[in-house]
C-alpha positions in Angstrom: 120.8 21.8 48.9 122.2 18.8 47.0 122.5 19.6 43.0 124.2 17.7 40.1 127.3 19.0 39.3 125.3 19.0 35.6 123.3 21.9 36.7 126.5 24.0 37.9 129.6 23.4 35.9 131.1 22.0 32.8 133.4 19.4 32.2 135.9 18.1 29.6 137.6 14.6 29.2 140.0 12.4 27.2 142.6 9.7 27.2 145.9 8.6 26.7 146.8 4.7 26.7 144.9 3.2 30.2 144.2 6.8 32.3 141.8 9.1 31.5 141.4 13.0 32.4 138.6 14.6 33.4 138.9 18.5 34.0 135.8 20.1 36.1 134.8 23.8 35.8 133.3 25.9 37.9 131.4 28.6 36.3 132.4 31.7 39.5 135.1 31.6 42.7 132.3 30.8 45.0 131.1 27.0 43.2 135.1 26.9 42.8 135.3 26.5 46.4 132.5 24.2 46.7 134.2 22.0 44.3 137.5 22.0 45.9 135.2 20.9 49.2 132.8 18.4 47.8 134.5 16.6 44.8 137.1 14.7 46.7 139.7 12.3 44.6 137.5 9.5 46.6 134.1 10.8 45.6 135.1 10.5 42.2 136.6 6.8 42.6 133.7 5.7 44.4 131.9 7.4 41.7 133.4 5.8 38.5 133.7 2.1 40.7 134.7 -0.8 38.6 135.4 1.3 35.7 138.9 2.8 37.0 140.9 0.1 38.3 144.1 2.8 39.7 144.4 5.6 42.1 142.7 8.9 41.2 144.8 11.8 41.1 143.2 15.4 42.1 144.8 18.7 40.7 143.5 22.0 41.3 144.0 24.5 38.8 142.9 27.9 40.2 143.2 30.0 37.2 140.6 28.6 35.4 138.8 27.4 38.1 139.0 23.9 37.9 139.5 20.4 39.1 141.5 18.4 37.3 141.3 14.4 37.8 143.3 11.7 36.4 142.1 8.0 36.3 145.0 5.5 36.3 144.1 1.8 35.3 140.4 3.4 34.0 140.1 2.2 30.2 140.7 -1.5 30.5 144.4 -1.2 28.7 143.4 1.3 26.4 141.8 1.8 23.0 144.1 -1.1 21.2 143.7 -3.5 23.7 140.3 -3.2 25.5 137.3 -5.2 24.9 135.0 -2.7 26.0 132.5 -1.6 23.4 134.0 2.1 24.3 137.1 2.1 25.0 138.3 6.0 25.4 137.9 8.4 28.0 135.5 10.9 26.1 132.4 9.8 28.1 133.9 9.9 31.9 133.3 13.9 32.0 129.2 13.1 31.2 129.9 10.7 34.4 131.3 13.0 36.7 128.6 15.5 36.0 126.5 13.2 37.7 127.7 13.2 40.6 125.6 15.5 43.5 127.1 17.9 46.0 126.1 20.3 48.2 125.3 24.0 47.5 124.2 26.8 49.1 121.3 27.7 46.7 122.7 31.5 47.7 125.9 30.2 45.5 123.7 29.3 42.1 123.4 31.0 39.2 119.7 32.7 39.2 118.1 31.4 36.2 115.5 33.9 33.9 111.8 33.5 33.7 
């Protein structure tokens, strides 16, 4: 079934000059694996579009269970110089949570009545 990441995992983000970071994790080994499958470096370009202007960078980190992704050319020259009305990465992790994949429903958590 497809599900927003929102409903399955957490996510964290900042900046630094013009590329933001956006770290993705999974809340069990399983969805872990899923992520590595289904939240390509692509996904997430095609995802964020005209607001990151570089290359997208995919890191797994295993121990924690997470994706990390960093967004070259993504805050329009960065806090001092943009013109955009917000300027720093803090928002992009609310973005990526957006984005849908696909789950076995066998593989989510089971939510009380």
């Amino acid at each position: 079934m497809r599900v927003q990441l929102a409903a399955v995992a957490q996510a964290r983000s900042g900046d630094k000059a013009d590329l933001a970071n956006v770290a993705l994790f999974a809340p069990s080994d399983a969805l872990y694996e899923v992520f590595k499958r289904e939240v390509t470096a692509e996904k997430v370009r095609r995802l964020f579009g005209d607001f990151v202007r570089g290359a997208v960078d995919r890191h797994e980190v295993p121990n924690v269970r997470a994706l990390n992704f960093v967004l070259h050319q993504a805050l329009d020259g960065g806090a001092a110089r943009s013109l955009r009305s917000d300027p720093l990465g803090k928002s992009y992790g609310s973005l990526l949570l957006r984005l849908e994949i696909e789950v076995d429903p066998a593989l989510l958590p089971r939510r009380e009545a």
